[in-house]
C-alpha positions in Angstrom: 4.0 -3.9 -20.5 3.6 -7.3 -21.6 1.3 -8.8 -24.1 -0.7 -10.9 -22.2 -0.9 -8.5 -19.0 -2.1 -6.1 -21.5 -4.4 -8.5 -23.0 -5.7 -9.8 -19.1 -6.3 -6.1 -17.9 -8.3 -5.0 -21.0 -10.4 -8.0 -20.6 -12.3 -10.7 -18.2 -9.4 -13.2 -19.2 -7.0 -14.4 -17.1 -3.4 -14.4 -17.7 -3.2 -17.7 -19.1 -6.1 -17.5 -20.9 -4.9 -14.8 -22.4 -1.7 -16.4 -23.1 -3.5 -19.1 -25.0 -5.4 -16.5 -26.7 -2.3 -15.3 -28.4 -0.7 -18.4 -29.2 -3.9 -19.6 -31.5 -3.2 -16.5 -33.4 -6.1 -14.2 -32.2 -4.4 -11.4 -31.1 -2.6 -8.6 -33.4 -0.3 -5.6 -32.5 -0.1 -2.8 -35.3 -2.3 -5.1 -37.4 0.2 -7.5 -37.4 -0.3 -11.4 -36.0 1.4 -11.3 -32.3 2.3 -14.9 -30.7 4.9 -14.2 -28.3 2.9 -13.3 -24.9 6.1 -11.6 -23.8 6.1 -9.3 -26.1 6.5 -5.8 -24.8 4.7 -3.1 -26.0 4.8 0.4 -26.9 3.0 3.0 -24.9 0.6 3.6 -28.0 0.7 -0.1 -29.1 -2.7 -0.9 -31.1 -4.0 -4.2 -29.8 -6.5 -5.9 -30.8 -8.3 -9.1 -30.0 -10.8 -10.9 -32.6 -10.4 -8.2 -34.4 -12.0 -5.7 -31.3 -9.3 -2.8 -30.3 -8.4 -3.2 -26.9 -7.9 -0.3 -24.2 -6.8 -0.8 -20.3 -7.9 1.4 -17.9 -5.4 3.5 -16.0 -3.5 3.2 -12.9 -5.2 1.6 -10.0 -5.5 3.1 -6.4 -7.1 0.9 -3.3 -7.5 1.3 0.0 -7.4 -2.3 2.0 -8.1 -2.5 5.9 -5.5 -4.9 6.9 -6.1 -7.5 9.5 -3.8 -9.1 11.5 -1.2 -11.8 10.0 -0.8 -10.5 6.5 2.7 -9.0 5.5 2.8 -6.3 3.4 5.1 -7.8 0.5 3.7 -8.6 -3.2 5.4 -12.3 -2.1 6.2 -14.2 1.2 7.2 -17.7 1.3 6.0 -17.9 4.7 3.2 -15.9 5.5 -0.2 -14.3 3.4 0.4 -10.7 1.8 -2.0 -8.3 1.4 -2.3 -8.7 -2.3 -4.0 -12.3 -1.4 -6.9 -10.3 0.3 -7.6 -8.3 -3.4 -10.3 -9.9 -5.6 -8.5 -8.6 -8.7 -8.6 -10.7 -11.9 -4.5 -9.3 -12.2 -2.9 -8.1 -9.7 0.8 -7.7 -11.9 2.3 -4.6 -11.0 0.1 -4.0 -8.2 2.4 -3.6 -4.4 2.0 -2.0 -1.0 2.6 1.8 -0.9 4.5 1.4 2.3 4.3 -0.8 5.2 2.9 -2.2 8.4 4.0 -5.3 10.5 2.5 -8.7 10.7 0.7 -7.6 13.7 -0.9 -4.0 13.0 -4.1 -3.4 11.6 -5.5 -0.5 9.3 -4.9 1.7 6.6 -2.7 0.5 3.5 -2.8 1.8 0.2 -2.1 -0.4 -2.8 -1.4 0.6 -6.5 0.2 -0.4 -9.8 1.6 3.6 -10.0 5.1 3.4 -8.8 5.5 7.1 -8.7 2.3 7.6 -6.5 3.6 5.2 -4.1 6.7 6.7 -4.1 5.0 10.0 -2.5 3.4 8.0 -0.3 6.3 6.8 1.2 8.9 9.6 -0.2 10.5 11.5 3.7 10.6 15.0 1.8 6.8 14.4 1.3 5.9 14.6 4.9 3.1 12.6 4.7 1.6 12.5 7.5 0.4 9.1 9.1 -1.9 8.8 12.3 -1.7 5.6 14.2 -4.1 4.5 17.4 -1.3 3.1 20.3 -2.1 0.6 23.0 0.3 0.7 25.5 1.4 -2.2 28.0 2.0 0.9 30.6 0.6 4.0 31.8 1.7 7.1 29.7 4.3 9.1 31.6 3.8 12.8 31.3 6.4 14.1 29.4 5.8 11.8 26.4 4.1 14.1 24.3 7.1 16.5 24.8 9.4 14.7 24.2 7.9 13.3 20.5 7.9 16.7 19.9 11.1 17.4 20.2 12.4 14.0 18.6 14.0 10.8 20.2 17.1 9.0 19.7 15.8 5.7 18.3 18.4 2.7 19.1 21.0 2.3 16.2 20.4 6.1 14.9 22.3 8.4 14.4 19.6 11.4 14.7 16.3 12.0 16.2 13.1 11.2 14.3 11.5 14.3 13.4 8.8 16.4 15.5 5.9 14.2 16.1 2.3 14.7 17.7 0.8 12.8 20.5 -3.1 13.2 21.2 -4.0 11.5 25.1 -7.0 9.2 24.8 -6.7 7.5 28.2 -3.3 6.4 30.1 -2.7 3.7 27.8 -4.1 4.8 24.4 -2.8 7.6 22.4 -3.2 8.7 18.6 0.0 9.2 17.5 1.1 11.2 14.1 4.3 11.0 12.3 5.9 12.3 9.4 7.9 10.1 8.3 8.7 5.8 7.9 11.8 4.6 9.4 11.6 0.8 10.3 9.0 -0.2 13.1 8.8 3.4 14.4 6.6 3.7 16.1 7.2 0.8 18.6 10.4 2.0 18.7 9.5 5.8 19.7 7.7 4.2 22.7 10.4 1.6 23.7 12.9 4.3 23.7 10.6 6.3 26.1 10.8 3.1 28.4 7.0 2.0 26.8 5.4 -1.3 24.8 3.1 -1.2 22.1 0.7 -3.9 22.8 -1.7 -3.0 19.7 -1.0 -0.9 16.9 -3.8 0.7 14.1 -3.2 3.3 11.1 -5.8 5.1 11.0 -4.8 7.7 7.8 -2.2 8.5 5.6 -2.4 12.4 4.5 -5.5 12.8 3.9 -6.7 9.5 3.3 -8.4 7.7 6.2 -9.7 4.9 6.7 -13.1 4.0 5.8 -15.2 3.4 8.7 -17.3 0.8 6.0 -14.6 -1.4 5.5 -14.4 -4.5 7.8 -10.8 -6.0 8.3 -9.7 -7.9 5.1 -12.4 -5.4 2.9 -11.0 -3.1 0.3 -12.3 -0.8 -2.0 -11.1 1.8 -5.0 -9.8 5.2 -3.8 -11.9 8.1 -5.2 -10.4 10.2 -7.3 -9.9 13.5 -4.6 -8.1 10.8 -2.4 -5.8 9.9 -5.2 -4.7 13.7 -5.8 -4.5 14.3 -2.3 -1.1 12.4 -2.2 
């Protein structure tokens, strides 16, 4: 990690106050004077600031209710992310553990652990992600078979695995689905001859949404919800 990210997360500073902070000599590494804010530390690096020892907290873990509009991306030269919605003094390292599109609403997690996201999004994990469906028209029958059994999405090669389908009225469904290829679930229903109209994750594993949060809110994941991934 760098200096002054170091430096930022163990304090109220920003990054470029913490930047200047080094620069007029009042930070040390190992007792020694450190100017470079680039300067990459150890794991056990002993920093200190005015002479107080600095410590960082851990990884961070959040659960955000995405609205419509935002990308999930750390950068987009064209649209909002969803990092612009976190009230974080430094939000360096911190990324989407998985995606939605522009357009769907709900449930993303967001961390500075890149192993935790990875079982997040990881296909041998299985994690398990429960989406609300609107539908432009009436569910045929044999939909919820058929998503059992796997469909052929366009442009693959084999079926996406077993997936469950809960009826809520002819044109909403709660759909669950083990895995993350791109925009799949819009895809399972076009190639069952459907259109999503409006489309909401409601959970990931056992993570779910909270009911609390307003569209654009986000809040720290308690610590069962972190191991439950």
């Amino acid at each position: 990690m760098r200096l002054d990210r170091f430096i930022s997360q163990a304090t109220s500073l920003s990054r470029a106050q913490a930047q200047r902070a080094i620069r007029h000599g009042s930070v040390t590494v190992a007792g020694a004077l450190a100017r470079d804010p680039s300067l990459h530390l150890a794991a056990d690096a002993q920093v200190s600031l005015d002479g107080q020892p600095l410590t960082i907290a851990g990884p961070r873990y959040f659960m955000l209710h995405k609205p419509a509009g935002y990308i999930c991306a750390t950068h987009d030269g064209a649209h909002p992310t969803v990092l612009d919605l976190l009230h974080e003094t430094d939000k360096e390292g911190l990324h989407p553990a998985g995606r939605l599109d522009i357009d769907t609403t709900g449930l993303v997690l967001i961390s500075d652990d890149g192993e935790w996201s990875h079982r997040v999004t990881s296909p041998r994990r299985e994690c398990a992600k429960r989406y609300r469906v609107t539908l432009a028209e009436d569910l045929e029958a044999e939909v919820a078979q058929r998503f059992a059994e796997g469909v052929l999405l366009k442009g693959e090669e084999k079926k996406t695995r077993p997936a469950q389908l809960e009826v809520i009225s002819t044109r909403e469904v709660v759909l669950t689905i083990h895995e993350g290829k791109y925009h799949q679930v819009k895809r399972m229903f076009a190639a069952v001859g459907n259109h999503v109209t409006a489309l909401h994750r409601e959970s990931i594993g056992a993570i779910r949404l909270d009911e609390s949060l307003r569209p654009g809110e986000y809040r720290p994941l308690r610590k069962d919800e972190i191991l439950s991934i």
